[in-house]
C-alpha positions in Angstrom: -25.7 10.2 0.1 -25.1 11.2 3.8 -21.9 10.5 5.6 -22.9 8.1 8.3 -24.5 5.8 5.7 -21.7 6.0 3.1 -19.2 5.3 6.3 -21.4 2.0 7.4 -20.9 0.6 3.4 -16.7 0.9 3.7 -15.6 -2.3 2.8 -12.4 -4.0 5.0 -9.9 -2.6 3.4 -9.3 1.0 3.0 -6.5 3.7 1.3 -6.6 7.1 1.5 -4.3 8.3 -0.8 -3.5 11.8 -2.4 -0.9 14.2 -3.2 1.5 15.3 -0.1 0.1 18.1 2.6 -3.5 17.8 1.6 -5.0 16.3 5.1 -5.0 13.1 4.4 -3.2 11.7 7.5 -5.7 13.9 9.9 -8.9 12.2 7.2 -7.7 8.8 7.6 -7.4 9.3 11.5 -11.3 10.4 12.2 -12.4 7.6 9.5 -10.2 5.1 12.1 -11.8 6.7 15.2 -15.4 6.6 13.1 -15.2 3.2 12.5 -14.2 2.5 15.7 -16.1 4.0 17.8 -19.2 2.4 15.8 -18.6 -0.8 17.0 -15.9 -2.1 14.7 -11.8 -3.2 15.4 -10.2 -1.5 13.4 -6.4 -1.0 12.3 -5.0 2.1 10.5 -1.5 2.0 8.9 0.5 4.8 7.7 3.1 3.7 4.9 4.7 6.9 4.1 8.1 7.4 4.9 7.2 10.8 6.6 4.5 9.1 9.3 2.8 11.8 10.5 0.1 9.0 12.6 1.8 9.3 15.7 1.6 13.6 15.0 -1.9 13.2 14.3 -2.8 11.0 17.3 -0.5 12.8 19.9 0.5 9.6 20.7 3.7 8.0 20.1 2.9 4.8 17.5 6.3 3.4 15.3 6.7 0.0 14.0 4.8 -2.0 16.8 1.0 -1.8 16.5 -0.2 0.4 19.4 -3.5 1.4 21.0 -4.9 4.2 20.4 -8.5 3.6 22.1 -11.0 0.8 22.6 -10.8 -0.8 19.3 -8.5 0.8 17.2 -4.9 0.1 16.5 -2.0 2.0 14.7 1.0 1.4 13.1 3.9 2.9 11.0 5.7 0.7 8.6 9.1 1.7 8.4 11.2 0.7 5.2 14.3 0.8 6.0 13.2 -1.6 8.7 10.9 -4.0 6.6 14.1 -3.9 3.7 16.5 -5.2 6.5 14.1 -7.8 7.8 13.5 -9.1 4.3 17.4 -9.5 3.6 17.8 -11.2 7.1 14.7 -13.7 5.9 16.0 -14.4 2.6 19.6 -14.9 3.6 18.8 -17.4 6.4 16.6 -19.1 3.3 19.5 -19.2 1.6 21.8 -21.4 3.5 19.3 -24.1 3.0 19.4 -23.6 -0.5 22.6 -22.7 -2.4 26.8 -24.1 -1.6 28.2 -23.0 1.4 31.5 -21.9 -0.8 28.7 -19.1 -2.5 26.9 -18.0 0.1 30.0 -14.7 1.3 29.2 -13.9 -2.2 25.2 -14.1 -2.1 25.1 -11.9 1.9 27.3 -9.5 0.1 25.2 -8.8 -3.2 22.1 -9.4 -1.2 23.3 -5.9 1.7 24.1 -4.0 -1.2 20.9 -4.3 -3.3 19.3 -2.6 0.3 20.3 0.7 -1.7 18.7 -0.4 -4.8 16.0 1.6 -6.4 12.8 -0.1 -5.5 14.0 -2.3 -2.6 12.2 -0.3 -0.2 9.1 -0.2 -2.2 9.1 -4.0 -2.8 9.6 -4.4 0.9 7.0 -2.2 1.6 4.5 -3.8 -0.8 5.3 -7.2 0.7 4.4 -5.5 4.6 0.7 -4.4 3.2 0.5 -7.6 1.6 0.6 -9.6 4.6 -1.3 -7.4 6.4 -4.0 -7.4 3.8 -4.1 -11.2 4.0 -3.7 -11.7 7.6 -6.8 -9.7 8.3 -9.0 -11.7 9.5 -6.7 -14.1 11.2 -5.5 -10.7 13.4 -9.3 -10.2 14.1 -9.8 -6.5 12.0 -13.0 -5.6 10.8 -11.5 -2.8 8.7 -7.9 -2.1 7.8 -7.0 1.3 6.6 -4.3 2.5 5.0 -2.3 6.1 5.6 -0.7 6.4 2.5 2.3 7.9 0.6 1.8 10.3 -2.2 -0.5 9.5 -5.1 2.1 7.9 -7.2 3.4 6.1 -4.6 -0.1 4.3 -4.1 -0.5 3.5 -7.5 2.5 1.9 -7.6 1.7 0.0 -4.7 -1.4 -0.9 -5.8 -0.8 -2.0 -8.9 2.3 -3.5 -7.7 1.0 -7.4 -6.8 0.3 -8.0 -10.3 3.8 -6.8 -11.7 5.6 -8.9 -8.8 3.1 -11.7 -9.8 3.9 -12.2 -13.1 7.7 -11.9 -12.2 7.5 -14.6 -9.4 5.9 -16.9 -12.1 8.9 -16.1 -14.3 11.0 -17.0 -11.4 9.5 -20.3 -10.8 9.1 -21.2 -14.9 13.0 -20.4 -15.1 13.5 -23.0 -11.9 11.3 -25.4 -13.2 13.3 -25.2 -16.6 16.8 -25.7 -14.8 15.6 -28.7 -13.0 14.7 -30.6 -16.1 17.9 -29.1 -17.8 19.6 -31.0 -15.0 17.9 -33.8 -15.9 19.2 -34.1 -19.4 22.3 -33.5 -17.9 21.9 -36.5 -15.4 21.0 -38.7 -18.3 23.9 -37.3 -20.5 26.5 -38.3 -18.1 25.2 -41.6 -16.8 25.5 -43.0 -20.5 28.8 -41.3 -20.5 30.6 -42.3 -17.4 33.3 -44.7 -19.2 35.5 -41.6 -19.2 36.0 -40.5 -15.7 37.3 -37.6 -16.1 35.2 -36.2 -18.9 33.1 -32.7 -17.7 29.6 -34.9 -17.9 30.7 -37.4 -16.4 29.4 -38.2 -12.4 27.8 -34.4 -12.1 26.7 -35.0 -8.7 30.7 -34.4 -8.2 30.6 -31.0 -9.2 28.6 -29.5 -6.5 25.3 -30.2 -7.9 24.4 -32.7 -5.2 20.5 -32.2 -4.3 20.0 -29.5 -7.0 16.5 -31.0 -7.7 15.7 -30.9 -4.0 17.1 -27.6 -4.0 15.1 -26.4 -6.9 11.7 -27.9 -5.1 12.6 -25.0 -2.1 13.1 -22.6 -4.3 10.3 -23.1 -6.4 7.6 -23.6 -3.1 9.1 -19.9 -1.4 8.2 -18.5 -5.0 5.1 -20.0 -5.2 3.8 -19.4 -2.1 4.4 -15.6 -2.8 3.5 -15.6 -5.7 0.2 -16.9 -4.0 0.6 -14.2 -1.6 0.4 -11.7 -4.4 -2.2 -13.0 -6.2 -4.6 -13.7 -3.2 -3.9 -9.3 -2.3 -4.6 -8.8 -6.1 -8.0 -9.8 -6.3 -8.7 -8.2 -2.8 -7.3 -4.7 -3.9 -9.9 -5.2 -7.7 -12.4 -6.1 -5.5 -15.2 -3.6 -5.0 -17.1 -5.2 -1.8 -13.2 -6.0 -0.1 -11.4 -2.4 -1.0 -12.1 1.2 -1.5 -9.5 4.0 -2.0 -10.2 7.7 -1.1 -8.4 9.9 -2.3 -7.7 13.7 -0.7 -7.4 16.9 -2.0 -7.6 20.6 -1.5 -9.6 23.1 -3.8 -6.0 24.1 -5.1 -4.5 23.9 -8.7 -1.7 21.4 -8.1 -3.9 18.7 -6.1 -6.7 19.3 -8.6 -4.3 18.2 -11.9 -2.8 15.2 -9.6 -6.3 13.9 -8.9 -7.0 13.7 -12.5 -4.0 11.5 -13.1 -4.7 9.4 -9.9 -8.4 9.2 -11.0 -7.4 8.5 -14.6 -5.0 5.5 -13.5 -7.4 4.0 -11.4 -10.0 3.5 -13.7 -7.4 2.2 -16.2 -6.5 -0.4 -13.8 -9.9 -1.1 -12.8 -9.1 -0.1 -9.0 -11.9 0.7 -6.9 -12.1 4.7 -6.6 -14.8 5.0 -3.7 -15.1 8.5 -3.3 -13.3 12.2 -3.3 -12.6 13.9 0.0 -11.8 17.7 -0.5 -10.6 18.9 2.5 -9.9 22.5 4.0 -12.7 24.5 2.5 -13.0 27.8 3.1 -16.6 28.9 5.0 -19.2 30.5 3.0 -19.5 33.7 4.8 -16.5 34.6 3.0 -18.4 35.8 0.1 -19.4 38.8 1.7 -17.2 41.6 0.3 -17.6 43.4 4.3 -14.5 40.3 5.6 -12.0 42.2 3.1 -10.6 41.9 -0.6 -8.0 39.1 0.4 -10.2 36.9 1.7 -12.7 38.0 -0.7 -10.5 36.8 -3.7 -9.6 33.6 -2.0 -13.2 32.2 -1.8 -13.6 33.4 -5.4 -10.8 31.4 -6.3 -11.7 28.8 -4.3 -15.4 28.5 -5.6 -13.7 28.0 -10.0 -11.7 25.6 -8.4 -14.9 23.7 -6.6 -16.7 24.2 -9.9 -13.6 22.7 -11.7 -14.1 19.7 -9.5 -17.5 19.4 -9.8 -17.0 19.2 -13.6 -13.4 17.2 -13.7 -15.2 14.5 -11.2 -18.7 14.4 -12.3 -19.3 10.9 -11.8 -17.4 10.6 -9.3 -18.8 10.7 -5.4 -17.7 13.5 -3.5 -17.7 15.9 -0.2 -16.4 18.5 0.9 -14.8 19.1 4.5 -14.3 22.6 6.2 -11.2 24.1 7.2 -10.5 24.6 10.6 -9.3 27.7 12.0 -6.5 26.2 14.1 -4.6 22.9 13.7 -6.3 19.3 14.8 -4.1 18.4 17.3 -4.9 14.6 19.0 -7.7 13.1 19.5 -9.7 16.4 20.9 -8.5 18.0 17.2 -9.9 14.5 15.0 -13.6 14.7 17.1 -13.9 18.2 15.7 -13.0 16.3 11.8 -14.8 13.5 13.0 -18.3 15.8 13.4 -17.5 17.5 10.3 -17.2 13.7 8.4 -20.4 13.0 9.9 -22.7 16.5 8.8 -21.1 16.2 4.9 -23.0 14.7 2.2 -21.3 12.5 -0.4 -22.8 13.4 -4.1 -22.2 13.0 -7.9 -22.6 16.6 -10.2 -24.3 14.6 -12.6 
């Protein structure tokens, strides 16, 4: 299949995803100008802690969406930024909804659990969520994603679901606590001859609006839970989301392909296609440019036929490498032109 009619079948919403140092940043870049620059608005996103968009762009970018050109937009979601901002969000919720003599105790649990393992990843989850969803509203044709590490994107991918069913068991344990209180309301009205008895008149022992209470609580969960759900079929969905995934012609990014790969189709995410990046040329092959860069294209061609056999079914190109780095845009039209000239193809 060739590039430019591959590119025009991208769906909205697209990761790039692979394991660290691969390219992927400088991929994801000239597939935002590419989309771009055929017509299309288009966002990209980086969500790895080491942002390397604003690198890639020359162009300083952070955690306010910035223009790049005519049509596309960047930004880099920070998590230590996205962690604080949830905290902030879910205390001032919480005023509304818990006893003023609890809430020192509920800011001071809810500031240390910012260190937690998996806060920022939760946080960070709950960013690409709303992005995902607000897509249209914001007026994107295509969305990309810049991501971490291929572990890192599984686990965000697969991520809605888990939080799903754990928001449902959030709102099943309210609902159960509201109509706990209820027998207790109905166990102390039929016992309020004894005043002083621990049933009696509960409403006096700070459990004034609980059911109101448990109504807030139970709408905040649901409407994430909502949330989640909603970016959960997106993600499964083959004509909303692709992933690309990145690698080199190297051992290492070979083996954590075929785990990525693997996962993927265990989960039933939508693998679109492999990019392997930073080929060596062909001329290489002629024993007259020495024996070290002899070897290396020998080495490189048993890993391209390991590829062609790990990933037989799978669609696949190959890019070039480039004798000096991309640097800005000048350096991604030089990718960009490459994207365009490869052909995507299954071995079998």
């Amino acid at each position: 299949m060739a590039a430019p009619e591959f590119l025009a079948q991208l769906p909205p919403i697209v990761f790039i995803g692979g394991k660290g140092g691969v390219g992927k940043t400088s991929v994801a870049s000239a597939l935002a100008l590419k989309l771009a620059r055929s017509g299309k608005r288009v966002l990209i996103v980086s969500t790895d802690p080491a942002h390397s968009l604003s690198d890639a762009f020359d162009i300083a970018i952070g955690g306010q969406t910035t223009s790049i050109e005519t049509d596309l937009d960047a930004l880099e979601i920070d998590p230590d930024e996205q962690v604080n901002a949830h905290i902030e969000n879910v205390l001032a919720s919480m005023k509304d909804l818990v006893k003023p003599t609890l809430y020192p105790q509920i800011e001071k649990q809810m500031k240390l659990t910012a260190q937690s393992p998996g806060t920022q990843e939760a946080a960070l989850l709950e960013s690409i969520a709303k992005i995902i969803d607000q897509r249209t509203a914001t007026g994107y044709d295509h969305v990309l994603f810049d991501t971490a590490p291929t572990g890192h994107t599984l686990r965000l991918l697969i991520l809605p679901e888990a939080m799903s069913a754990w928001t449902q068991g959030l709102m099943q344990h309210s609902e159960k606590a509201q109509q706990l209180q209820g027998v207790v309301d109905h166990l102390a009205s039929a016992r309020q001859t004894a005043p002083q008895h621990p049933m009696a008149e509960p409403r006096q022992h700070g459990v004034a609006n609980l059911s109101d209470r448990n109504a807030k609580i139970a709408e905040r969960l649901r409407e994430r839970q909502q949330l989640f759900q909603r970016v959960r079929s997106t993600i499964k969905n083959t004509d909303e989301t692709a992933i690309l995934l990145v690698l080199t012609p190297e051992k290492l990014p070979i083996l954590e392909t075929q785990r990525a790969v693997k996962q993927l189709h265990e989960h039933n995410l939508p693998l679109a296609a492999l990019i392997v990046n930073r080929n060596l040329p062909d001329y290489l092959s002629d024993q007259r440019q020495g024996e070290f860069l002899l070897r290396r294209k020998q080495q490189e061609n048993i890993y391209h036929e390991k590829i062609e056999q790990c990933f037989a079914r799978e669609l696949k190109t190959y890019l070039p490498l480039f004798p000096t780095d991309l640097d800005g845009i000048s350096g991604l039209e030089q990718l960009l032109q490459a994207l365009k000239d490869c052909n995507f193809h299954r071995s079998v």
